[in-house]
Every structure is written in structure tokens, then in C-alpha cells.
C-alpha positions in Angstrom: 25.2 123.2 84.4 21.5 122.5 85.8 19.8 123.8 82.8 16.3 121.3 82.5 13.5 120.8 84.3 14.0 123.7 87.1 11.1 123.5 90.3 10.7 126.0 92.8 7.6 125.4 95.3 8.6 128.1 97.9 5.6 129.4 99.2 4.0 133.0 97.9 2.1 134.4 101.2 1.3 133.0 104.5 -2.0 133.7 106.0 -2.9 134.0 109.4 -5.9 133.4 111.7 -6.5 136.2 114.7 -8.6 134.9 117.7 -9.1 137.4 120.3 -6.9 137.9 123.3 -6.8 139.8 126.2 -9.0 143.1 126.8 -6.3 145.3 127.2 -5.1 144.7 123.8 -4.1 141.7 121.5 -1.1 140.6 120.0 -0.2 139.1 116.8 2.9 137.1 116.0 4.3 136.3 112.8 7.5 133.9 113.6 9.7 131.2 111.6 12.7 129.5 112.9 14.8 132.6 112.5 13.0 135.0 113.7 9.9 136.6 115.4 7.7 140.0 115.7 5.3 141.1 118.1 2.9 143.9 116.6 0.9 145.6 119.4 -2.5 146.3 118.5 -5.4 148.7 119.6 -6.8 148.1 123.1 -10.0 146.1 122.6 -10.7 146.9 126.3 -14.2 148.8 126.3 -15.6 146.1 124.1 -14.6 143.2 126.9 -15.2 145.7 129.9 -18.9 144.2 130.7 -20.1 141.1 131.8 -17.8 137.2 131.2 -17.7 138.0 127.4 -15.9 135.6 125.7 -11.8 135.0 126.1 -10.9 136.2 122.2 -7.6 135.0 121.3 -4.7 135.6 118.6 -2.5 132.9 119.0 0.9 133.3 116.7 -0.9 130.9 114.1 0.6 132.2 111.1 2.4 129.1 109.0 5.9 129.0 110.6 9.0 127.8 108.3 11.7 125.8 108.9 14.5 125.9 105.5 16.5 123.0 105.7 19.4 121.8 103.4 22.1 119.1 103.6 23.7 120.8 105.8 20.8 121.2 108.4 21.4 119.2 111.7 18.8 118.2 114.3 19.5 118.3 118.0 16.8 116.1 118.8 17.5 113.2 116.4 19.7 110.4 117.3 21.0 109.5 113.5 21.7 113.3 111.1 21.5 112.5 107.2 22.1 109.1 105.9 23.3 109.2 102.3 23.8 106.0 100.5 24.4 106.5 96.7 24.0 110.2 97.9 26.9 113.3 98.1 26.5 116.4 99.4 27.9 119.2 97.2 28.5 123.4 98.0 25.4 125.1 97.4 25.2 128.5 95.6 23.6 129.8 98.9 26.5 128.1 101.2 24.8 125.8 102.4 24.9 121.7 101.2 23.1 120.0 97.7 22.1 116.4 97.4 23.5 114.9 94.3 24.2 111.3 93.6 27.2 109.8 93.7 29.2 109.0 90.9 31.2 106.5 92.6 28.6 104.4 94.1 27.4 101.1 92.3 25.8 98.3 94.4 27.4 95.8 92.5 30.7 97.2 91.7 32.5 98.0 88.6 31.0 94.8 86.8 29.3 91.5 88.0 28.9 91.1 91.7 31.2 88.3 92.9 32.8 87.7 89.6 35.7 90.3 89.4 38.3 90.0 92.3 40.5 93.2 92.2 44.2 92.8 92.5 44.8 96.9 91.9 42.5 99.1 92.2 43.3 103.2 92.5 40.4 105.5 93.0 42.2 108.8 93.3 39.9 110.1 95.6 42.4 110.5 98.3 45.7 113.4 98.4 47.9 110.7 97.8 46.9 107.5 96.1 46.6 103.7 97.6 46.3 100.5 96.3 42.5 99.4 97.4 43.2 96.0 97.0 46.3 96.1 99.7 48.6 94.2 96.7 50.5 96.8 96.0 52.7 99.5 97.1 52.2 103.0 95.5 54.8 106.2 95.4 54.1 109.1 94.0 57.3 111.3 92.2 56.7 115.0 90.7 54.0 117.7 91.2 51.1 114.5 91.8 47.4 116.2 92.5 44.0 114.9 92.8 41.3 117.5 91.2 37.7 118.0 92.3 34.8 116.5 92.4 33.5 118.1 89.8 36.5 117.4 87.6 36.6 113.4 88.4 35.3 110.8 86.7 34.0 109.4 89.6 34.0 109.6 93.8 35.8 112.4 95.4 38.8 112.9 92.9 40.7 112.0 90.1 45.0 111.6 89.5 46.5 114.7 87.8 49.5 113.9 85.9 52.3 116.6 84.1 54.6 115.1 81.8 57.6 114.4 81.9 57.8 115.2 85.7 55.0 113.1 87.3 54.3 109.6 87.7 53.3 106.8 89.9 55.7 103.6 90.7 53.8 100.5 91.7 55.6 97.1 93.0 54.0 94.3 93.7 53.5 92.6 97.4 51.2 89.7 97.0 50.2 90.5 93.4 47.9 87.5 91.6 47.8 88.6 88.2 51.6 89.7 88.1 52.9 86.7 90.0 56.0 86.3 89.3 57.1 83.2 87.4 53.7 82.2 87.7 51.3 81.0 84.8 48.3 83.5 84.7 45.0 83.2 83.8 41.8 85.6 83.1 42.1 89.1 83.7 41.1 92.5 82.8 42.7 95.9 82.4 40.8 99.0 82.7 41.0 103.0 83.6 39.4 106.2 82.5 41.2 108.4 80.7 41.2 112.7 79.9 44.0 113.2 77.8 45.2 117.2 77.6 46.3 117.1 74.3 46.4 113.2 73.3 49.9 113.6 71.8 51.7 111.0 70.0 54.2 109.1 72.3 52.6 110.0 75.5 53.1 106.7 78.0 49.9 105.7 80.3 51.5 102.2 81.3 54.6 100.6 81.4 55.7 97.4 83.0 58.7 95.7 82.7 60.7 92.8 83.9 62.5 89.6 82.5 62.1 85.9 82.1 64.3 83.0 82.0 63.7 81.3 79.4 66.0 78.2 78.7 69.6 79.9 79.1 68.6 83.5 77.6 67.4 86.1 79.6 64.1 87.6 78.0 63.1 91.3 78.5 59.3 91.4 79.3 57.3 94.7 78.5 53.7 95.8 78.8 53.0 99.3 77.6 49.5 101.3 76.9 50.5 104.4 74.9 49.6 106.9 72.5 50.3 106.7 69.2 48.6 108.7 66.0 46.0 110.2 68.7 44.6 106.3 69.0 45.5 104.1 72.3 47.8 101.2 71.6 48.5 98.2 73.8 51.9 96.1 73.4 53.6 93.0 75.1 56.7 91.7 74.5 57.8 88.9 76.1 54.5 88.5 78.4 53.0 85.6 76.9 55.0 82.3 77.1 55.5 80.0 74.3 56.6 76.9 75.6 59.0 76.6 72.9 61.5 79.4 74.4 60.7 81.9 71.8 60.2 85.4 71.8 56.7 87.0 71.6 55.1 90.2 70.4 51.3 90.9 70.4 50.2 95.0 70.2 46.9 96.2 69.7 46.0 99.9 68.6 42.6 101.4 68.7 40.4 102.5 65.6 38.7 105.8 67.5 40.6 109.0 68.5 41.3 109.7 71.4 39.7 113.5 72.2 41.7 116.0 74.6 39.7 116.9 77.1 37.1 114.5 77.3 36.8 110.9 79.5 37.1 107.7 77.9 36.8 104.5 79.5 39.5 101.7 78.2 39.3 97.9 78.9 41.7 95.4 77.9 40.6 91.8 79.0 42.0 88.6 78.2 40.6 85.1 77.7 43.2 82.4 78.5 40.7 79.5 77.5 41.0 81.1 73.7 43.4 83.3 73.9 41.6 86.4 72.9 42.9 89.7 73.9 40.3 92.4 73.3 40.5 96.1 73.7 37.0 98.1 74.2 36.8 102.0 74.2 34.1 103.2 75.7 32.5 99.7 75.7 32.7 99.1 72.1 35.2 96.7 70.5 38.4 98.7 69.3 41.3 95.8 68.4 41.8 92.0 68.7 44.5 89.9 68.7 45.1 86.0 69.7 47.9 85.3 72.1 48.4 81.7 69.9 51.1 80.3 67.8 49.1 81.0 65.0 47.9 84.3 66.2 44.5 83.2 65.0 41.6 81.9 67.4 42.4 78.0 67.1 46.0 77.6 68.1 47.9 76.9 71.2 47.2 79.8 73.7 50.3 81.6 74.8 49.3 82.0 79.1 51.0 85.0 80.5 53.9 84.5 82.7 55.4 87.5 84.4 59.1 87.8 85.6 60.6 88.5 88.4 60.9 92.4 89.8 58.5 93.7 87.8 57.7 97.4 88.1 54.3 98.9 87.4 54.8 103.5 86.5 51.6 104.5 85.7 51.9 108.1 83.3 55.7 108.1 83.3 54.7 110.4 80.0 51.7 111.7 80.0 49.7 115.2 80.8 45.6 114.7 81.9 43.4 113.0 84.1 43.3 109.4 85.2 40.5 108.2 87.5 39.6 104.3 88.6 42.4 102.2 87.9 41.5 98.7 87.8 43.8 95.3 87.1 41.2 92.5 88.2 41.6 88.4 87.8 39.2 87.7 85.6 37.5 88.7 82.5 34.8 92.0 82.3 31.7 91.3 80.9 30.1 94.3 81.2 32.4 97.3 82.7 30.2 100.5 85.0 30.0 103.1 81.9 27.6 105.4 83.0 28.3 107.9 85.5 25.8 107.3 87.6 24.0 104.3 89.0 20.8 103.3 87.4 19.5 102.2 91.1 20.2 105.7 91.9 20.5 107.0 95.7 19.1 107.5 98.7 18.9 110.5 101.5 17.0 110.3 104.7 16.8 113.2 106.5 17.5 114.0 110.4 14.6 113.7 112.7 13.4 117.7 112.8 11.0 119.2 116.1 8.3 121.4 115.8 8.6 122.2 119.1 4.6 121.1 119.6 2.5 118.0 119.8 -0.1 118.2 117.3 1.5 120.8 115.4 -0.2 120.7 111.7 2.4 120.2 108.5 0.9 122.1 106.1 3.3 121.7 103.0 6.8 121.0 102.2 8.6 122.5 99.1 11.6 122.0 97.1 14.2 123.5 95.4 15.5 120.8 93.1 16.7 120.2 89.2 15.7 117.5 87.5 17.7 117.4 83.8 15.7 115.5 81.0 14.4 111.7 82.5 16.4 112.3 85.7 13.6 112.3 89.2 13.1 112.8 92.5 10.8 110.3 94.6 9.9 112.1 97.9 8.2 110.2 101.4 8.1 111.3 104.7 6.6 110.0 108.4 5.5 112.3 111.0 4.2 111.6 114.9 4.0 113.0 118.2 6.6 111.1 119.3 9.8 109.6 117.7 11.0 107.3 120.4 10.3 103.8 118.5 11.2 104.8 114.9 13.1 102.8 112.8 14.1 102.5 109.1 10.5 101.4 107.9 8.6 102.2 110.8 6.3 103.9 110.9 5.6 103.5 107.3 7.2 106.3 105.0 4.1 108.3 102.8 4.3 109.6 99.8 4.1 113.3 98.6 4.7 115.5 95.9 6.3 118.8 97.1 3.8 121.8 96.9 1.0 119.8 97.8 -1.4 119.9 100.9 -0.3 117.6 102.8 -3.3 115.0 104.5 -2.6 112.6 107.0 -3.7 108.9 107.1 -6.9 109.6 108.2 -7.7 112.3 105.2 -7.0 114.9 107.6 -4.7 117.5 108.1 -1.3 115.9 108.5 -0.3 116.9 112.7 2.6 115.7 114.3 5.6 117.3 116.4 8.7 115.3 114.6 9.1 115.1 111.1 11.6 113.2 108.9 12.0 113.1 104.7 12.9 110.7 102.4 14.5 111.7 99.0 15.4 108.7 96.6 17.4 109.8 93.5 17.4 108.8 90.1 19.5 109.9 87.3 18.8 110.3 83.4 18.7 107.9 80.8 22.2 108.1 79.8 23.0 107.6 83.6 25.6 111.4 82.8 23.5 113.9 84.5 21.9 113.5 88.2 19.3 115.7 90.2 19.8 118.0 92.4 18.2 119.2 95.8 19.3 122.6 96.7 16.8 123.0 99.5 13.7 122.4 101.8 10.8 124.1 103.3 8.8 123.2 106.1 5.9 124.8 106.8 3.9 124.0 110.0 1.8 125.5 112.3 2.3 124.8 116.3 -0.6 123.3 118.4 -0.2 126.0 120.6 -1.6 125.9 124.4 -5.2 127.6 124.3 -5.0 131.2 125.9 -6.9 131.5 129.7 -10.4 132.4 130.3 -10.3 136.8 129.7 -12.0 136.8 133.1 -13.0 135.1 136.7 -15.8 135.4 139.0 -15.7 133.9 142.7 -19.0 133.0 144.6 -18.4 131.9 148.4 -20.8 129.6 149.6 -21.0 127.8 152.7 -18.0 125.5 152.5 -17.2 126.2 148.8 -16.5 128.8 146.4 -17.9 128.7 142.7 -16.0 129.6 140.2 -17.6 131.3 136.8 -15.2 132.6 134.1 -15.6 133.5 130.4 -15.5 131.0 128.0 -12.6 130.7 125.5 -12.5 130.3 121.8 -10.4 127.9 120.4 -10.9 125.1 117.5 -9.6 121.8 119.4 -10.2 123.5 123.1 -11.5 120.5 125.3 -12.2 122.0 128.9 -10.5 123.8 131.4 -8.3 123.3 135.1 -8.7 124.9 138.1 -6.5 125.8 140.2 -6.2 126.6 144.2 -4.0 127.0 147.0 -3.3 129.3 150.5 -1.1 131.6 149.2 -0.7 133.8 146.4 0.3 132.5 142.8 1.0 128.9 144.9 -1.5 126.5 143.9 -1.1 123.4 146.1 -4.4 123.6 147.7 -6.1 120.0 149.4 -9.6 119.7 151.0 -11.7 120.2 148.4 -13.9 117.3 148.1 -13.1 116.8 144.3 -9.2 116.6 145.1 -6.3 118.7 145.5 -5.0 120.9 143.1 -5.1 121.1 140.1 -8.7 119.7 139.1 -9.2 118.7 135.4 -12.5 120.2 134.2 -13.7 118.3 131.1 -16.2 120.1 128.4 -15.3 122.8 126.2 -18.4 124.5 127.0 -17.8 124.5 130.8 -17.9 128.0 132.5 -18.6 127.3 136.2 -17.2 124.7 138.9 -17.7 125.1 142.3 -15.1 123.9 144.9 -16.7 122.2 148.1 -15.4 120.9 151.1 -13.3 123.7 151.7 -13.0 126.0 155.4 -15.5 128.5 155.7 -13.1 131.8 156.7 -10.0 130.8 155.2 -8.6 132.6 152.3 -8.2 130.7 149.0 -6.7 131.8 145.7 -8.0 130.4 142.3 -6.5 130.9 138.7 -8.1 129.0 135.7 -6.7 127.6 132.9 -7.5 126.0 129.2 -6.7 122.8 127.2 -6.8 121.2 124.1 -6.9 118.1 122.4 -3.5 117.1 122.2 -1.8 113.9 123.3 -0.7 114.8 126.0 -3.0 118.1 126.3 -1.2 121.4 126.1 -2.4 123.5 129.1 -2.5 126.9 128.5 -1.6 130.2 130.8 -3.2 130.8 134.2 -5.6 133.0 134.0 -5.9 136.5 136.4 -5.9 135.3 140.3 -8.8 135.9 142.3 -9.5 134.9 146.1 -12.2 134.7 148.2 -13.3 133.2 151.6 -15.7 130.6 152.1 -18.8 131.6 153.9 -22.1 130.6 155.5 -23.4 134.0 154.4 -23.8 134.6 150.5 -21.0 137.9 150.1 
């Protein structure tokens, strides 16, 4: 249950601008990436009917949103979300959360490159597999793996029903089981949510035999419940070198409490012999696998028979989750549910569908129990051709905000990509959680055409007027000729063939020469803006007209 810090930065109202359009009427759009509507307004005809008045203009330049979750894919990215430490999760509104992951940890269960895993079960799969590849694994009875939700950690945990389920494990090229092998340093551990905790339930039992001398010794390792507490016992595991028997057991000093995890680590140090059991991290039981069975005495080194059998909950009803035998001795075992280094989510490359197009804001829908936080980034440009991982540079935000480019300016761009780095609470339990994003943006849209167009022939040219138009980044206008109708190919004007860039947002007149007095020519006209590349805009209405040596 998300019940802390709870933010919601969706937007109240967007507001749009109205520029004037077309004298017959103008039309105002109010769109987002799911929809669109078209509103027909009163003719503004008689007020445009005289003279080259002004081009007015209302572009669809209401803030446009784009809602994005984990599940959001982009067509126009080459990579979709990259998670690392990161899991996506059902949303309440069906799409994908972000969460972290609480099987991730950069370094492992404990110290990098100290702990070499000789069994290792994650339970994160329908049936269960030895991650070290040392031993086999069969499952008997009604074996399941719960949730997510339920696990420990990763994708799933083992579900076990006594007396009817277990797991039988035999070793293939098993160090720390070897038989007749002298072992060394190693470590025990596993999470455990007992259902009822009951006396006599069986977690672990191994068994085999020795030869020792003539006799045949039976060899035993059990972890078990007894008087709600966990108890560890071996008979016959550690060697004396004499031939005798040997017994060592440890029991636990905290109960164990149905329904809850626990973590349990058994670790062994064959330099001193100390056999320690932790709960939870904190020291539970000690014993000294020495003659004495005091620290001081000659250390009894395990040495495992021949045909040993691992059954993991040949007795026992609950959860088990990360299963870990390892050669060598845990230091420090991963107790917190979550990484403190916390995770990462990169989001797919999104278009806007416009160079230039301003990104006004972006909010979130995220929870953020107690210390837990979100740190957000993002990179936007015109084009996404050469982006990598830290190029161009990420920028930080804060969602809600205004959002200003480098420059202090409004932020433009037509692809857009956020970062999301993850970090959990103090006690490393409780993650955030990103339910949600919100885009919104306005398109650079192409400038409307000039409301009107006047033709002049003159002797081997035509001028061209039209009416200005009114736009914020406008930067001049193209003309446009040609022989036939609605085809604009023309040549033979002395300033080039068609089209010809005129630069100058207050530019209203242009006047083609070089052309052939007589023959017909048709002219449209057209706006642009200061985009990179420039977004050219609608022809205007065609008009025609013949070169002559007599003013028409």
C-alpha cells in the first residue's frame, strides 16, 4: 500500500492562442494524441473583404498531450524502455508502473568477487533451477511459485504444502558437497515465511554416509523447526580424524513469526571452526566444530559422503525465496529489499511530430513513501540521429515545472526522451512508484498563407503583392509559378525557377522578371518560419496573369 508522499502534477486548463485565419471563417483546434475537434466559427469575411488586410490566423496552438506509461512504445525510437534495477508492474489504470526491483543488487547477495555460488534457487521461474548449473532439481507434489508481490525478491518465490511438496536436489559437480572431499568456508542462507511455524516442520535435510575406518557412519544435515525457533544439526558432517562420531546443532533465540520473511544465514569458518547462525543479520547461536567444542581446539573440516541427497521442505507449509549454498564465508548478507543504488528507467525516444515544437511541462503521477525519491532528466532536439547514452547531456527537471532550454528559453525540440532514477527508503522495504507521464507540447506548426494575392503584369514580369501574415517566428515567404494550373515548375524568371525563397517577414511584394510577355503564368504564395529546416506553410489562393508591355 502507497500510502506517503502522494504527487499529482496533471495539468488544470490549457490555454490557447487564436491568430486569424481565412476571411471566410476561422477554425480553432483543440487536439492531443488521442483525439481532435474542429469548432467552426463565425465568418470574419466583411471585416477582410477590403484592401490586402492582414492574413489572421488560428493555428491549433492549444498545449497538446501526450500520456505515457511503461507500457508506452515509440515507433520512431530505435531502443523502447531500458530498466536496469527497474520492473514494470500492473497499473490500476491498465497500463505499466515503474518500481524497483527487488532482486537487483550490483554487487550480489554479498561482496563482489568474494562469494562463489555452488546452489543458488531464485524461484522466479514455474519450475525451479539450479543458477549455479551444480545441481539437478525435481520438483514432487502441488510445487508453485507466487507473485511478485508475494516474493521476497525477483519475479517469484517457492510455495511449499506439507507433507505433499518438496524439492530433491543431487549433486553434479558440487564444491561444497564434494564427496569424500575435505571442505572448507561456506555459507548457508534462504528466506523464509513460515504459515504457521509449527514444531517439527523440516526446511533442510541432507543425508549420506562416510567411511570411516571399518564402520559405516550416517551423515545428516537438517534445518528444522523446533519450539517456533530455527534449529540447525549435523551429525556425522564434521570429520574427527580419530574415527569418531560427531554431533554439533544449533537452535535460534528469536521466534520465528507466521507469515512474515526472515532471512537465515548459517556460515562456517574452517580456519576456527566457528559455525554461526544469524536471523535477520543478527547473531542467533554458535557452536565450534573442535574437539573441545570451544574456539581453541582442533577444527573438525566437513567431509561429505558419498550419494548425498539435498530435499529442500520435505515438511514444511510457506514461502521460500533465494536459496543460496556459496564457498565461502558471508560477511555482510543483501537484507534490505531493495538496493540502496536504487534503479534506473530511460524512456523510448517519443516524436512530436514537429521541429521546433515547444515542451512546455511534463508531469507525474508518482508515490514516494517516507525518504524514498525520484530524480528526473531529460534531452530534447530536432533530431535524434546521433544520440547516445550521455549524449547529448541529460537536464534536470522537477515535474510541474516550466520547462527552459539551455539558452533560458523556452525548451523546443521534436524528440523527446526521460530519465527516471529510483531510490528507495531508508530501510531499503518500500520503493517509489511512477504510475504515469504527461507531455505537454505545443507543434511549431507551418505559418498559414498570405489571406490574399494581387498580380501586376509588366513588361516582361509580373509583381506579385499579397497581405502580410501574422505569425511570432514567421521569417519570409515563397513564391511560386508555373504554366499550368496548381503545377508550379515554372523556369525563365531571371531570379530562378520555381520555387523562389523570399527572405523578410515583412516582405509583401516580389516581382518576377524575365518572363514571356503573353504567356499565361500561375502564382500561389506561401509562408515560413524559423525552424531548422523551415516549415513552409499552405499555398495560398492561385492567381494568373499575362506578362505585358501595356500596364492591365
Amino acid at each position: 500500500m502507497f500510502d506517503n508522499k502522494i504527487y499529482k502534477t496533471w495539468p488544470k486548463v490549457s490555454l490557447s492562442r487564436l491568430y486569424t485565419m481565412f476571411p471566410k471563417g476561422l477554425c480553432a483546434m483543440t487536439s492531443s494524441v488521442f483525439s481532435s475537434k474542429a469548432l467552426r466559427i463565425a465568418s470574419l469575411g466583411a471585416a477582410l473583404a477590403l484592401g490586402l488586410a492582414p492574413a489572421l490566423h488560428a493555428q491549433a496552438a492549444a498545449l497538446r498531450e501526450l500520456a505515457i506509461d511503461a507500457s508506452s512504445l515509440s515507433a520512431s525510437s530505435p531502443e523502447q524502455w531500458r530498466l536496469s534495477g527497474v520492473v514494470t508492474l500492473p497499473g490500476a489504470s491498465g497500463g505499466l508502473d515503474l518500481s524497483l526491483d527487488p532482486g537487483f543488487s550490483p554487487g550480489g547477495s554479498a561482496e563482489p568477487g568474494t562469494i562463489i555460488p555452488d546452489l543458488y534457487l531464485s524461484f522466479d521461474k514455474p519450475l525451479p533451477e539450479d543458477g549455479a548449473e551444480r545441481w539437478t532439481v525435481k520438483t514432487e507434489g502441488p510445487y508453485r511459485v507466487s507473485s511478485a508481490d508475494e516474493a521476497r525478491f525477483g519475479a517469484g518465490a517457492g510455495v511449499f504444502r506439507a507433507p505433499s511438496t518438496k524439492l530433491t536436489l543431487n549433486p553434479v559437480n558440487s564444491e561444497v558437497l564434494k564427496a569424500g572431499q575435505l571442505g572448507g568456508d561456506f555459507s548457508l542462507e534462504f528466506w523464509l515465511r513460515p504459515s504457521k511455524a509449527e514444531n517439527g516442520e523440516i526446511i533442510l535435510l541432507w543425508k549420506s554416509s562416510q567411511i570411516s575406518g571399518k564402520a559405516l557412519l550416517a551423515q545428516q544435515l537438517t534445518a528444522l523447526v523446533q519450539r517456533n525457533r530455527m534449529s540447525f544439526g549435523f551429525l556425522n558432517f564434521f570429520a574427527d580424524p580419530s574415527g569418531k562420531a560427531t554431533a554439533f546443532s544449533l537452535q535460534g533465540a528469536s521466534l520465528l513469526v507466521p507469515g512474515r520473511w526472515a532471512h537465515h544465514l548459517l556460515r562456517y569458518d574452517s580456519a576456527t571452526g566457528l559455525l554461526e547462525y544469524l536471523m535477520d543479520g543478527k547473531p542467533e547461536a554458535v557452536a565450534y566444530t573442535t574437539a573441545t567444542g570451544r574456539q581453541g581446539g582442533s577444527v573438525f573440516l566437513p567431509l561429505p559422503g558419498s550419494a548425498g541427497r539435498l530435499e529442500l521442505a520435505p515438511n514444511y507449509t510457506g514461502f521460500l525465496d533465494e536459496f543460496r549454498l556459496s564457498e565461502g564465508w558471508i560477511e555482510k548478507p543483501k537484507l534490505a529489499r531493495y538496493d540502496a543504488s536504487g534503479g534506473r528507467a530511460v524512456s523510448p525516444i517519443y516524436d512530436l511530430g514537429a521541429a521546433n515544437s515547444v515542451i512546455a511541462r511534463i508531469d507525474s503521477y508518482t508515490v514516494e513513501p517516507a525518504e524514498a525519491a525520484i530524480h528526473w532528466s531529460y534531452r530534447a532536439a530536432d533530431s535524434s540521429a546521433a544520440w547516445r547514452d550521455e549524449q547529448p547531456a541529460w537536464q534536470a527537471f522537477k515535474p510541474g515545472s516550466v520547462l527552459l532550454g539551455p539558452d533560458g528559453k523556452q525548451l523546443r525540440g521534436r524528440y523527446l526522451q526521460i530519465r527516471m532514477e529510483l531510490y528507495p527508503d531508508a530501510s531499503g522495504e518500500r520503493s517509489p512508484r511512477i504510475a504515469g507521464l504527461r507531455i505537454q507540447y505545443e507543434p511549431d506548426l507551418p505559418p498559414p498563407p498570405p489571406a490574399k494575392v494581387l498580380l501586376t503584369p509588366v513588361d516582361g514580369g509580373i509583381r506579385v503583392d499579397w497581405s502580410p501574415v501574422v505569425e511570432a517566428d514567421l521569417q519570409g515567404y515563397v513564391l511560386y509559378y508555373g504554366h499550368a494550373s496548381r503545377e508550379y515548375f515554372g523556369e525563365g524568371a531571371l531570379q530562378g525557377p520555381s520555387p523562389i525563397w523570399v527572405p523578410g517577414r515583412n516582405s509583401t511584394s516580389f516581382t518576377l522578371k524575365g518572363l514571356r510577355n503573353g504567356a499565361l503564368y500561375f502564382i500561389a504564395v506561401a509562408a515560413y518560419d524559423g525552424a531548422s529546416p523551415p516549415h513552409v506553410g499552405e499555398f495560398s489562393r492561385e492567381a494568373s496573369a499575362r506578362p505585358s508591355r501595356v500596364s492591365q
